[in-house]
N, CA, C and O atoms as a GROMACS GRO file, in nm:
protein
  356
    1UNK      N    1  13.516  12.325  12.893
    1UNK     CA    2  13.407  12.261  12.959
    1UNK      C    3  13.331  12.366  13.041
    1UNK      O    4  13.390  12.447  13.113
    2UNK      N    5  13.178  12.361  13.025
    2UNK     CA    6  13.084  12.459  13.138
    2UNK      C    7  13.153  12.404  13.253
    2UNK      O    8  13.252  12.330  13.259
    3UNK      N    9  13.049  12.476  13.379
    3UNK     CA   10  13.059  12.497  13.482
    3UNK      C   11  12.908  12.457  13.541
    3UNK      O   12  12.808  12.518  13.505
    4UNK      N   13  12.903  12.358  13.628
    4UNK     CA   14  12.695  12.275  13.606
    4UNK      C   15  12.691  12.367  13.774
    4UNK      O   16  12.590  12.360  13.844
    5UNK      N   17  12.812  12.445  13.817
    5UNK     CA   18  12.741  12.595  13.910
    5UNK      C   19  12.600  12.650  13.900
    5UNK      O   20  12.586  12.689  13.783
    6UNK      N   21  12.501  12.670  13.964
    6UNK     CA   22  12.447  12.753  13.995
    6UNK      C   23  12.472  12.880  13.956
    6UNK      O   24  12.578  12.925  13.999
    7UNK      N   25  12.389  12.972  13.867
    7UNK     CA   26  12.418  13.102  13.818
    7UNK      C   27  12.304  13.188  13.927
    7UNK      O   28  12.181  13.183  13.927
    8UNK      N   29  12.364  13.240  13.985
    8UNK     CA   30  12.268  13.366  14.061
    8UNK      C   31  12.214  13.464  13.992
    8UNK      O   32  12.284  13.551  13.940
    9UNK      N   33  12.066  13.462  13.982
    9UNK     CA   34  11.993  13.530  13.915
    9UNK      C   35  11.939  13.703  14.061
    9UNK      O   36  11.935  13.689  14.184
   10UNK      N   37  11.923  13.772  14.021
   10UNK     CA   38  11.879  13.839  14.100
   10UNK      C   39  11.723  13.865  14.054
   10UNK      O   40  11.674  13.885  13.942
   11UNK      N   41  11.660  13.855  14.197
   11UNK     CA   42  11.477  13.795  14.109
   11UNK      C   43  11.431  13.982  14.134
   11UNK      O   44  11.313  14.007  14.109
   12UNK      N   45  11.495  14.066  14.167
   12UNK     CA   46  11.460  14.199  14.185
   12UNK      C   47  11.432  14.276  14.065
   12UNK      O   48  11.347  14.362  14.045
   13UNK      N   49  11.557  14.207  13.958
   13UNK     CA   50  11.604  14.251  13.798
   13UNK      C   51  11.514  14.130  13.722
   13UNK      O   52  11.494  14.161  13.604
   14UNK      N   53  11.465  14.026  13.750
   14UNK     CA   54  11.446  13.958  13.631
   14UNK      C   55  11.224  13.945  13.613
   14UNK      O   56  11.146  13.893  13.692
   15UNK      N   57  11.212  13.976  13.553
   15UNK     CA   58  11.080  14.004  13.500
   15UNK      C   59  11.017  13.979  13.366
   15UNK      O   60  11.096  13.993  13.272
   16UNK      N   61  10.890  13.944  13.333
   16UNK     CA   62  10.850  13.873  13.241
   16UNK      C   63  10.872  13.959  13.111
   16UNK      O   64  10.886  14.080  13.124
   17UNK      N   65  10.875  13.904  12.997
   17UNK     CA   66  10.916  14.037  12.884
   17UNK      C   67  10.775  13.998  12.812
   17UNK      O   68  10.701  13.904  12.840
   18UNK      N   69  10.762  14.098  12.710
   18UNK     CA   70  10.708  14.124  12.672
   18UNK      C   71  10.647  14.027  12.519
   18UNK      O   72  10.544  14.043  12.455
   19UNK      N   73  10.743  13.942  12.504
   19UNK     CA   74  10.747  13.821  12.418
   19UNK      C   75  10.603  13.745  12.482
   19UNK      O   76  10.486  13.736  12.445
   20UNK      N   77  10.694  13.690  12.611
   20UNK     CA   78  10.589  13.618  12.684
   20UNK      C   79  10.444  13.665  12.711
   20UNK      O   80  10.342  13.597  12.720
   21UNK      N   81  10.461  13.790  12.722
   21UNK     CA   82  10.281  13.837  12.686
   21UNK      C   83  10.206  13.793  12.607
   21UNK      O   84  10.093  13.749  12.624
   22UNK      N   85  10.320  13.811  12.434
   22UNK     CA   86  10.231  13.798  12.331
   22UNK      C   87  10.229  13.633  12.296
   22UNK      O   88  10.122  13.592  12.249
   23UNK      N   89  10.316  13.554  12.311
   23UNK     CA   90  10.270  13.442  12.304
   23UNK      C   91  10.130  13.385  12.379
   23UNK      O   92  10.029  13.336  12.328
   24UNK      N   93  10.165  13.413  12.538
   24UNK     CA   94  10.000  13.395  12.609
   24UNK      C   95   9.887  13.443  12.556
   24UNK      O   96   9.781  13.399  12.600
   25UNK      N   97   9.887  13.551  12.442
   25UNK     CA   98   9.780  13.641  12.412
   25UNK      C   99   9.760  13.511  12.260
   25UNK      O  100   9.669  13.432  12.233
   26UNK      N  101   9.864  13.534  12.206
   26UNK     CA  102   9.875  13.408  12.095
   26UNK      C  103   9.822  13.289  12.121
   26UNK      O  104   9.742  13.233  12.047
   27UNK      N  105   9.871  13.236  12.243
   27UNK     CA  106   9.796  13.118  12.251
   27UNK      C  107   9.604  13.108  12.291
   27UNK      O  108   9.525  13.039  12.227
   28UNK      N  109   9.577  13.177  12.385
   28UNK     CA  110   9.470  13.247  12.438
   28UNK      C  111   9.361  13.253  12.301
   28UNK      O  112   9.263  13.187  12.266
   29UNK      N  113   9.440  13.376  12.245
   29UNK     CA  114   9.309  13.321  12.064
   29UNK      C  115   9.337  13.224  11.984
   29UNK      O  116   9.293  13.238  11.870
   30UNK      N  117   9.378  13.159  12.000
   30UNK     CA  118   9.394  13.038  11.894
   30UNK      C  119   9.308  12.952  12.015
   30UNK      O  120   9.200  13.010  12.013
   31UNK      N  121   9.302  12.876  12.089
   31UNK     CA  122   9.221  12.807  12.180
   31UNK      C  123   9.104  12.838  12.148
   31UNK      O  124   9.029  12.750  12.106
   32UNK      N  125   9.051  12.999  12.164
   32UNK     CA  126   8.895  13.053  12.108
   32UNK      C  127   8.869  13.032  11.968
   32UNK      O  128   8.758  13.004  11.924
   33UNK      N  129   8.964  13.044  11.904
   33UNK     CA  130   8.912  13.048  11.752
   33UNK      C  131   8.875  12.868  11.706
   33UNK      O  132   8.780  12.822  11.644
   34UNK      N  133   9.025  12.784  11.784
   34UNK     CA  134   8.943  12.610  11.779
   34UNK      C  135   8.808  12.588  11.846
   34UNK      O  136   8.707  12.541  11.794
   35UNK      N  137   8.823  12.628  11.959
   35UNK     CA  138   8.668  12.624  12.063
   35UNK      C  139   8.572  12.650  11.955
   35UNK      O  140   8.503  12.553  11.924
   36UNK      N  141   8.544  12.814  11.858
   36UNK     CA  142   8.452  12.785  11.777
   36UNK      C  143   8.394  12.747  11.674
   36UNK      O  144   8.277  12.753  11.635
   37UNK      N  145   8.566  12.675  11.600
   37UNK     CA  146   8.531  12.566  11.520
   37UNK      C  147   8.493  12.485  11.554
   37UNK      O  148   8.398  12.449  11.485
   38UNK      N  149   8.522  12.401  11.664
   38UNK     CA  150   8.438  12.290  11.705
   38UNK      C  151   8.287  12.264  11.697
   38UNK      O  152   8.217  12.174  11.650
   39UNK      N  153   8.259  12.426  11.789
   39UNK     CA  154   8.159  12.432  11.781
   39UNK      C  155   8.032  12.408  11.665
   39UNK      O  156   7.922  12.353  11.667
   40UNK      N  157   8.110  12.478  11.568
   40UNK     CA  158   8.040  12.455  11.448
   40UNK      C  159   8.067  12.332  11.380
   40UNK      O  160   7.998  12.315  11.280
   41UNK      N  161   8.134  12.259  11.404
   41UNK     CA  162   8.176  12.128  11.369
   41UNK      C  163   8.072  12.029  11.392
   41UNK      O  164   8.035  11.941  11.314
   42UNK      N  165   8.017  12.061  11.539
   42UNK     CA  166   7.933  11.948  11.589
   42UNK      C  167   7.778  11.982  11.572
   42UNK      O  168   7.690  11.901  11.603
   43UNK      N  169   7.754  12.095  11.526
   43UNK     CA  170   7.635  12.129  11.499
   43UNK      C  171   7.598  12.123  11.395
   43UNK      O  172   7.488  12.174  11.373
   44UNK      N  173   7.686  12.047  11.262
   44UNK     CA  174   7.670  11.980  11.162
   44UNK      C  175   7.642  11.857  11.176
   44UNK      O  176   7.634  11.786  11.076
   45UNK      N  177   7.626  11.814  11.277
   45UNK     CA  178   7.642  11.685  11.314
   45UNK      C  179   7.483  11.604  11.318
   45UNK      O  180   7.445  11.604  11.436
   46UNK      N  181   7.418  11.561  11.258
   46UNK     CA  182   7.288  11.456  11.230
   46UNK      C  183   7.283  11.371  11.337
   46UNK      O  184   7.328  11.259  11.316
   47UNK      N  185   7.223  11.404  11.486
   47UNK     CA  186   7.251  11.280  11.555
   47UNK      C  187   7.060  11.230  11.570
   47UNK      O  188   6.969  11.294  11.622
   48UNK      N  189   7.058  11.100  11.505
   48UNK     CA  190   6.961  11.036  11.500
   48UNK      C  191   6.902  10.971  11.675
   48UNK      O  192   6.966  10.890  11.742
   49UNK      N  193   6.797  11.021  11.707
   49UNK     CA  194   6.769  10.942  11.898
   49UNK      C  195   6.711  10.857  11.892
   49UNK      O  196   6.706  10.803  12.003
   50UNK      N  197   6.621  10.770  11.770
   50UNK     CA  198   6.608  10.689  11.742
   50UNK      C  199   6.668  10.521  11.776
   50UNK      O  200   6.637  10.412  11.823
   51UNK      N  201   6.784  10.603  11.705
   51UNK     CA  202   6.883  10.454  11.676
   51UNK      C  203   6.994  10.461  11.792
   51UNK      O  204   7.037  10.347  11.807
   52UNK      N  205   7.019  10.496  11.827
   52UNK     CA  206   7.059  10.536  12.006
   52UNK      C  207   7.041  10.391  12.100
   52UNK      O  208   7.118  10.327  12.172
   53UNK      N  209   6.884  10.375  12.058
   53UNK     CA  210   6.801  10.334  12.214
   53UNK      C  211   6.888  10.110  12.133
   53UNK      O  212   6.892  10.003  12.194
   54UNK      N  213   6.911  10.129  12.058
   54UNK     CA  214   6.935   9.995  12.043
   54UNK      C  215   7.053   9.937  11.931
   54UNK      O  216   7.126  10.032  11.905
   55UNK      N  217   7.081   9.858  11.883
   55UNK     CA  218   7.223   9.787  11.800
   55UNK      C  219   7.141   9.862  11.657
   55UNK      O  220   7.023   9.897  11.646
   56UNK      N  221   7.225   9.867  11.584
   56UNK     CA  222   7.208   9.898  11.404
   56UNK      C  223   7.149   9.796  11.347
   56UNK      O  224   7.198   9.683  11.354
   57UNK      N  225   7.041   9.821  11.286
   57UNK     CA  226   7.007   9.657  11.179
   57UNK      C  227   7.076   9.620  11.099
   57UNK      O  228   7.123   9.702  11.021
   58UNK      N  229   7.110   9.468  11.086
   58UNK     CA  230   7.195   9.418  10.999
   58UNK      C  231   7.095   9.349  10.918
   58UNK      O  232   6.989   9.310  10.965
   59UNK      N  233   7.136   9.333  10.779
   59UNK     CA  234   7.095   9.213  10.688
   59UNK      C  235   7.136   9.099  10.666
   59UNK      O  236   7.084   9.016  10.591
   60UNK      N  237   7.270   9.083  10.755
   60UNK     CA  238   7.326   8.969  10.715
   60UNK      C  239   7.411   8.922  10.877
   60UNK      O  240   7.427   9.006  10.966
   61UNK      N  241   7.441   8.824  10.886
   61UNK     CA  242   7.550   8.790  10.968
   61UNK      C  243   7.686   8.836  10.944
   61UNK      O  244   7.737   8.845  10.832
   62UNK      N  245   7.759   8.872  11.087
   62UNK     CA  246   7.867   8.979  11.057
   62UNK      C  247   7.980   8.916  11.022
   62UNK      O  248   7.995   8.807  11.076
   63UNK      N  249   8.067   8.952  10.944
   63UNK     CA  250   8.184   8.876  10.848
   63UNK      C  251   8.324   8.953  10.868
   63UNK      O  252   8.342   9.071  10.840
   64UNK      N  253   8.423   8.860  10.924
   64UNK     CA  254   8.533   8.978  10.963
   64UNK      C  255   8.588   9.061  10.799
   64UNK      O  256   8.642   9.171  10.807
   65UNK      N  257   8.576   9.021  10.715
   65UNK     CA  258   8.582   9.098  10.595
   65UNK      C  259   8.495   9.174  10.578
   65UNK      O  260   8.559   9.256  10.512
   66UNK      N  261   8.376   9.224  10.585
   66UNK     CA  262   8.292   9.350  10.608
   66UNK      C  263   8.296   9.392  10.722
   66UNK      O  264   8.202   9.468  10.742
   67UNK      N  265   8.360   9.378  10.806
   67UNK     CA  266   8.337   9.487  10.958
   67UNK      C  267   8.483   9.536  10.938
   67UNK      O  268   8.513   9.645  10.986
   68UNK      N  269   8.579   9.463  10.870
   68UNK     CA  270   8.764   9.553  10.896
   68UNK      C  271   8.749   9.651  10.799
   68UNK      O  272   8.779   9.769  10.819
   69UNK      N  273   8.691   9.599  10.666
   69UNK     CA  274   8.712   9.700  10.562
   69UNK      C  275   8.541   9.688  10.469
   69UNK      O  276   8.488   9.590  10.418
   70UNK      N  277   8.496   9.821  10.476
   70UNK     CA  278   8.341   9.796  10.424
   70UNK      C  279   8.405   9.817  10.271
   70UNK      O  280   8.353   9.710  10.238
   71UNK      N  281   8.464   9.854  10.163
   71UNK     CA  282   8.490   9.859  10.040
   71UNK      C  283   8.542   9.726   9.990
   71UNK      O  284   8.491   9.686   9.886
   72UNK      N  285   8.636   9.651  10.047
   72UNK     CA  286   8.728   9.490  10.020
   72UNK      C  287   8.546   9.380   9.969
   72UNK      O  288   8.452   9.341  10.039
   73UNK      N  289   8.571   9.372   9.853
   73UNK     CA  290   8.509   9.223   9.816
   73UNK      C  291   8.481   9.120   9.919
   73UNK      O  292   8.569   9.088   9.999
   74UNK      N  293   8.410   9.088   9.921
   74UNK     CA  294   8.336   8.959  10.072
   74UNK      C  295   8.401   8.825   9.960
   74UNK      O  296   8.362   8.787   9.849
   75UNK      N  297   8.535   8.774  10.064
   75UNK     CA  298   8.580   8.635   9.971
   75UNK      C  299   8.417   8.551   9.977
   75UNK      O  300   8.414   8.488   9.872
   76UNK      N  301   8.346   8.537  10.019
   76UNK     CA  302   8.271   8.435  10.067
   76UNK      C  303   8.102   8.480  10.026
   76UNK      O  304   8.020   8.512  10.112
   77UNK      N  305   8.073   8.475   9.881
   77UNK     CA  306   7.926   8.528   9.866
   77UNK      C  307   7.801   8.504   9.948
   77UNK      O  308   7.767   8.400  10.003
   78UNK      N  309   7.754   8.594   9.945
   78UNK     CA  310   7.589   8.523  10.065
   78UNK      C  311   7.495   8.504   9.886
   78UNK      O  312   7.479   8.564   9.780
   79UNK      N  313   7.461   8.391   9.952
   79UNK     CA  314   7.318   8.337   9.873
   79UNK      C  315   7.220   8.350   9.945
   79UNK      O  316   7.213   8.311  10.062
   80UNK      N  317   7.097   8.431   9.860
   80UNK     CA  318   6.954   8.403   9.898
   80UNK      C  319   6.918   8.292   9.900
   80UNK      O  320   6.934   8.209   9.811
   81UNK      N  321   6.848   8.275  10.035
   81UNK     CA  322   6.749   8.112   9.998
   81UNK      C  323   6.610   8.132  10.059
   81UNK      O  324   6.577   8.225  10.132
   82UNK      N  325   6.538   8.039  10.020
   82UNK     CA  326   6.421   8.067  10.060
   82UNK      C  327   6.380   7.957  10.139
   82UNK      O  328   6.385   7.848  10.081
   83UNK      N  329   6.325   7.958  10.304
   83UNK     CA  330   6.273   7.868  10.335
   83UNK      C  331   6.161   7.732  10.293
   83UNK      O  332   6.043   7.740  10.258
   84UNK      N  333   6.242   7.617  10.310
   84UNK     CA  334   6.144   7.509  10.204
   84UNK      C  335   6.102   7.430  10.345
   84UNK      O  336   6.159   7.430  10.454
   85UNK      N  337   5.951   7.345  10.291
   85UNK     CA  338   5.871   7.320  10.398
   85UNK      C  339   5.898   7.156  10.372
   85UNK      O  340   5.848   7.099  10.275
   86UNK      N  341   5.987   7.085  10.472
   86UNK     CA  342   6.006   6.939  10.469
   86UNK      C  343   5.914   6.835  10.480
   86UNK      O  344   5.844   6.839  10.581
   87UNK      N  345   5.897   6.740  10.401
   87UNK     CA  346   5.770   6.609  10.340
   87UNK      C  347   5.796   6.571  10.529
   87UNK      O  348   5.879   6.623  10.604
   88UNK      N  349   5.708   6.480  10.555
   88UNK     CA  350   5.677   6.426  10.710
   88UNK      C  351   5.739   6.286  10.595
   88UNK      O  352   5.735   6.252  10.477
   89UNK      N  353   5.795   6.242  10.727
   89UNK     CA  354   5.898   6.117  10.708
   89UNK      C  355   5.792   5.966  10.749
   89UNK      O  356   5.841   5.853  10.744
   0.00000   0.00000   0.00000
């Protein structure tokens, strides 16, 4: 069985090695090299200011089967109709 003692380190002798450099240096460019993918990531990016200022146009009333999954078949077809003008009673 260990010993859950306290090991006395002497902090005079113990100092960072040289591992730990290169990982910080390792990590350090990899952060820059994502930073300027990003960068270029978002500057592919099409942002319309237009359509910003208000909701998306719809053609239809919204259907929880087209808003969960836009590819899934609509169980429920939309029919065109055309407004008809009612006889006076």
């Amino acid at each position: 069985m260990t010993s859950l003692a306290p090991v006395e380190i002497d902090p005079n002798s113990v100092r960072p090695g040289w591992v730990a450099l290169l990982i910080v240096l390792a990590l350090g460019a990899v952060t820059v090299l994502l930073w300027r993918n990003m960068g270029k990531q978002l500057k592919k990016i099409d942002f319309d200011d237009d359509a910003a200022d208000g909701p998306a146009p719809s053609s239809g009333p919204a259907s929880p089967a087209s808003s969960a999954d836009p590819d899934a078949a609509d169980p429920i077809p939309t029919v065109a109709t055309t407004p008809t003008q009612s006889e006076p009673k």
